[in-house]
N, C-alpha and C positions, 0 to 999 in steps of 0.2 A: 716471504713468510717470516712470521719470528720461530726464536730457536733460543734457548739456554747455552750460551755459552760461555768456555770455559779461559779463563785469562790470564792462567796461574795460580799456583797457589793461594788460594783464601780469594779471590777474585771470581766473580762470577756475575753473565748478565744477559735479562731476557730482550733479544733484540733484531734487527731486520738482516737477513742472512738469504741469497738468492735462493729460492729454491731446487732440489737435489734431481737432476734428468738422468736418462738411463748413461752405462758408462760401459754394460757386457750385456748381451743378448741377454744374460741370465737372470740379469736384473729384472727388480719388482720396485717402483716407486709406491707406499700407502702412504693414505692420508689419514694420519694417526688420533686417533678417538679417544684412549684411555691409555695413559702413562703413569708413572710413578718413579721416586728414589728410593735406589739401593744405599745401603751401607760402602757399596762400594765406589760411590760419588763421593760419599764421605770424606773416605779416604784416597780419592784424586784430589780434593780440594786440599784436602791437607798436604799435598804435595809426597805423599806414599807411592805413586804409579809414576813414574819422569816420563814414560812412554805416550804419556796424553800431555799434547803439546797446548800451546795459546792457541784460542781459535777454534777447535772443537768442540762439535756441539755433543754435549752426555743425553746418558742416557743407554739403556737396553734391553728395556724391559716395555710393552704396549699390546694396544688392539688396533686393528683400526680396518680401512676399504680399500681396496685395491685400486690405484688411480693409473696407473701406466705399465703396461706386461711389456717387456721384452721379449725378442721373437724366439730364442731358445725355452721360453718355459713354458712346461706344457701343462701343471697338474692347477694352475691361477689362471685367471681373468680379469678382467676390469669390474670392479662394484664389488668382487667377490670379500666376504667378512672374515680377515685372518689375527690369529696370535703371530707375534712376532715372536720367534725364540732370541734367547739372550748370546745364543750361541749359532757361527756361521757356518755351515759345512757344506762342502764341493760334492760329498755321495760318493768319492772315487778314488781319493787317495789311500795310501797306505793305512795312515789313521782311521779316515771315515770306515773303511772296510773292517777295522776292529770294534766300531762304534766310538773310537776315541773322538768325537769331534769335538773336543774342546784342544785339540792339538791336529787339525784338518789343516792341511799344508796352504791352504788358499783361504784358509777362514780361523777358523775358532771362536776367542772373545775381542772381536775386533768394533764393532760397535760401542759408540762413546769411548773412545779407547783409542786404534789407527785409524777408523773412520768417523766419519758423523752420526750419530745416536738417534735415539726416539722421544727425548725432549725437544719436539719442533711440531708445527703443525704436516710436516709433508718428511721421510727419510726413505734413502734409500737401501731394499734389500738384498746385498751380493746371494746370487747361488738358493734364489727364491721357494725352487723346489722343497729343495731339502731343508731351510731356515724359514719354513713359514708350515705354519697347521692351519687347516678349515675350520672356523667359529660354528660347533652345532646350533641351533634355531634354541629357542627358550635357555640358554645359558648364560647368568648374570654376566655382565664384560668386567665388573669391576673385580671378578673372583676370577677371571681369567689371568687378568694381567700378572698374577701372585703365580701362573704357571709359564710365565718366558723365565723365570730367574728363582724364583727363593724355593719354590715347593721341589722342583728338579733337584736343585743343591742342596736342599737338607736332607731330601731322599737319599738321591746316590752317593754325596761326600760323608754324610753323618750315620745314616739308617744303614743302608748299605753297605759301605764300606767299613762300617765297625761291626759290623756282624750280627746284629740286635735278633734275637731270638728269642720264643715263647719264654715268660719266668726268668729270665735277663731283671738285674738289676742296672738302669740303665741313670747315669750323670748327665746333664746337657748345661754345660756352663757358657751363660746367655741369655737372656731371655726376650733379646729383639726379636725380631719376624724372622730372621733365620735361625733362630732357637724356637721360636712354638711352628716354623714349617715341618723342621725336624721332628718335635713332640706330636704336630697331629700325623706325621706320615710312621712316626718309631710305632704308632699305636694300631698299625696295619699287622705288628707281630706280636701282640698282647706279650709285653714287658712284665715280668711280677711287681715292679714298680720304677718312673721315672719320676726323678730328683733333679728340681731345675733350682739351678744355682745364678743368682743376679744379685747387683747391689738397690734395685730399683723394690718399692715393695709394693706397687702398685702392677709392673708387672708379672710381680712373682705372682701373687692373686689373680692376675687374666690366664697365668700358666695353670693356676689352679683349676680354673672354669673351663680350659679345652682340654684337660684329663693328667696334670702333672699329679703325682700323686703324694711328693713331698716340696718342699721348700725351701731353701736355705738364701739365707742373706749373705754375700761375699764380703759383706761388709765388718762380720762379726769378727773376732779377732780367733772365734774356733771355728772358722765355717768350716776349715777341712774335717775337724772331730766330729763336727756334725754329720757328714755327708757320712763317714765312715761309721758313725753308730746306726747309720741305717743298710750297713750290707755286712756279714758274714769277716772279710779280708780284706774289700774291697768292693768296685763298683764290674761290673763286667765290659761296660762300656760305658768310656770317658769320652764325651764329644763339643771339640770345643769349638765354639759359633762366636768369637767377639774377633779374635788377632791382635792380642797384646800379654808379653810376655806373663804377666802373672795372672791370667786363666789358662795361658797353658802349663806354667806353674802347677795349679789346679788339677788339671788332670793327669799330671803325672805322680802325680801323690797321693791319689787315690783308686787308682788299676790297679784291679787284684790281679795274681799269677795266672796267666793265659789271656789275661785280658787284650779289652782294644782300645787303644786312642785313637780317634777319629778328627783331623782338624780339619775345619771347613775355615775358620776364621782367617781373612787378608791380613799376611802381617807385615805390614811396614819396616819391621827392624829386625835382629834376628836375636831367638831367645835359647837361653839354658838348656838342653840338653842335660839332665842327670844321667846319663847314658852309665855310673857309675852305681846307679841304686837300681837301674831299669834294666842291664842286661841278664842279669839271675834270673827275670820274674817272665821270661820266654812270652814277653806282651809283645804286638802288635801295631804299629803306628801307620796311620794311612794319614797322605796329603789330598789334596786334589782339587782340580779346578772343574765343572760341572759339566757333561756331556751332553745333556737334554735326551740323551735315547729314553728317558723314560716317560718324554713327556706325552705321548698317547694315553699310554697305561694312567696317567695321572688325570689325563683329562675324561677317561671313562669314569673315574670315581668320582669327580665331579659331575658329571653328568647322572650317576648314580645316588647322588646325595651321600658318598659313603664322606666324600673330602668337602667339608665346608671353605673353601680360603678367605672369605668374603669377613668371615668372621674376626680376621687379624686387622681388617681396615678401621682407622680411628676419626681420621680428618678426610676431608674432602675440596678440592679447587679446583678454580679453572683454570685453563691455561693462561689467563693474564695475571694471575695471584702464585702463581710461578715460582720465584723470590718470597715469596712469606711460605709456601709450601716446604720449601727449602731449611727458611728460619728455624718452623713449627718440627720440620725434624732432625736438624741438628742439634736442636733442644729439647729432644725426647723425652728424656726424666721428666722434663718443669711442664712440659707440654702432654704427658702420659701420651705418646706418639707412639704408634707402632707401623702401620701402613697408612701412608698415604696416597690416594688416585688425584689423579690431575687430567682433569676431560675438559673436550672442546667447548661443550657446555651444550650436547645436544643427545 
């Protein structure tokens, strides 16, 4: 089969890689139909993750059919139309039984990562049960794929974890796809107003069209005065969706007292702490890597029409266009890129 993979730093290539057989009863082989890159391929490429060695294929995010069941699983078949989750979980460890599976003793984020990903035509999925959801009948595949990874994570790391509440005045500094996951899932709690903060201004305009309700350019040399002549003291929640030091900069300059900082953003380096201005103001700061427990709940809204995801996609390719897909969004800004799908072409 081909597969994307990964050769080190700044290195990357679509190429003939055996195909993945079962390896634990629990295993699930699909054959993958609709993919996409995260931000957080991004930053493997850049050489941010050292845990993702030469040789690994990324990826962990898809759709696809069920090609090969192993004999422990029981809720899959063969043909069966699954989401792959971003995240691995066993169901039985200490973690999963808290829901923590993003820290599942045999799993978590181990996909494109310890193991081989879902940029390939065929990947295999550990612990199948519990890391795969049933595709309902008339639901777009291209707005699914946006629920193995970003819709989850801007939910539970950004929405949820910062506490966003009715009449909340809410920051979200970012405005790739896990900043407008974030702003269309913050808008499940009617905010009195969310304020997206990017240096892009084509995307700050697409955050306008899914309900942001102010704007600021990170570029301006007062973007913080700006941000703050739209709240009272402050913003109630600060959530920040890029991972690099001065957006979170950003948000910790503009939490007002009790507020929350929410980072979702992967940070490659580590940053400032004002822990000297920050501990008077009795805020809040939450970390976190994505757990998927809410990905049912998320996939009823869609099913609902209440969560559009489909609407954050920009580009489209095949899997042989792969490498330009790649290109097209590591050059975001030039490319006004937000999501991109990468299908088998059928």
């Amino acid at each position: 089969m081909k597969a994307l993979v990964y050769q080190g730093p700044g290195k990357i290539s679509w190429k003939k890689v055996p195909v993945p057989g079962l390896m634990q009863p629990t295993d699930v082989i699909v054959k993958v139909t609709r993919t996409t890159i995260c931000g957080t391929d991004l930053h493997i490429l850049k050489g941010d993750v050292p845990a993702v060695t030469a040789g690994r294929i990324l990826g962990h995010e898809g759709v696809g059919i069920v090609e090969e069941v192993g004999g422990a699983v029981r809720d899959f078949k063969k043909n069966d139309h699954v989401l792959i989750s971003c995240i691995t979980s066993c169901g039985k460890c200490e973690y999963c039984k808290k829901q923590m599976y993003a820290h599942c003793e045999d799993g978590g984020w181990i996909l494109g990562h310890l193991i081989d990903g879902t940029q390939a035509e065929y990947v295999r999925i550990p612990h199948a049960d519990n890391s795969l959801h049933h595709v309902p009948d008339d639901v777009d595949e291209d707005a699914l794929v946006m629920l193995s990874d970003i819709f989850p994570t801007g939910f539970e790391i950004g929405v949820l974890y910062g506490a966003v509440k009715p009449g909340d005045v809410v920051a979200i500094v970012g405005a790739g796809p896990i900043g407008m996951a974030t702003l269309l899932t913050a808008r499940f709690y009617s905010p009195g107003k969310i304020i997206m903060v990017d240096t892009d201004p084509s995307r700050l305009e697409h955050a306008r069209k899914l309900g942001a309700t102010d704007l600021v350019n990170a570029a301006d040399d007062n973007a913080i005065e700006q941000i703050l002549a739209h709240t009272k003291d402050g913003v109630d929640v600060a959530i920040e969706a890029v991972g690099i030091p001065q957006t979170f900069g950003i948000c910790q300059r503009i939490v007002k007292p009790g507020g929350h900082i929410a980072n979702i953003g992967v940070h490659g380096k580590s940053v400032d702490l004002e822990l000297q201005n920050l501990w008077i103001k009795n805020i809040t700061l939450t970390t976190g890597l994505v757990n998927t427990n809410t990905t049912p709940m998320l996939l009823r809204t869609v099913m609902a029409k209440k969560l559009v995801p489909e609407n954050l996609i920009t580009h489209r390719f095949s899997f042989a266009q792969i490498m330009k897909a790649y290109e097209v969004f590591g050059n975001a800004a030039e490319e006004n890129a937000l999501k991109v799908i990468i299908s088998d072409g059928h």
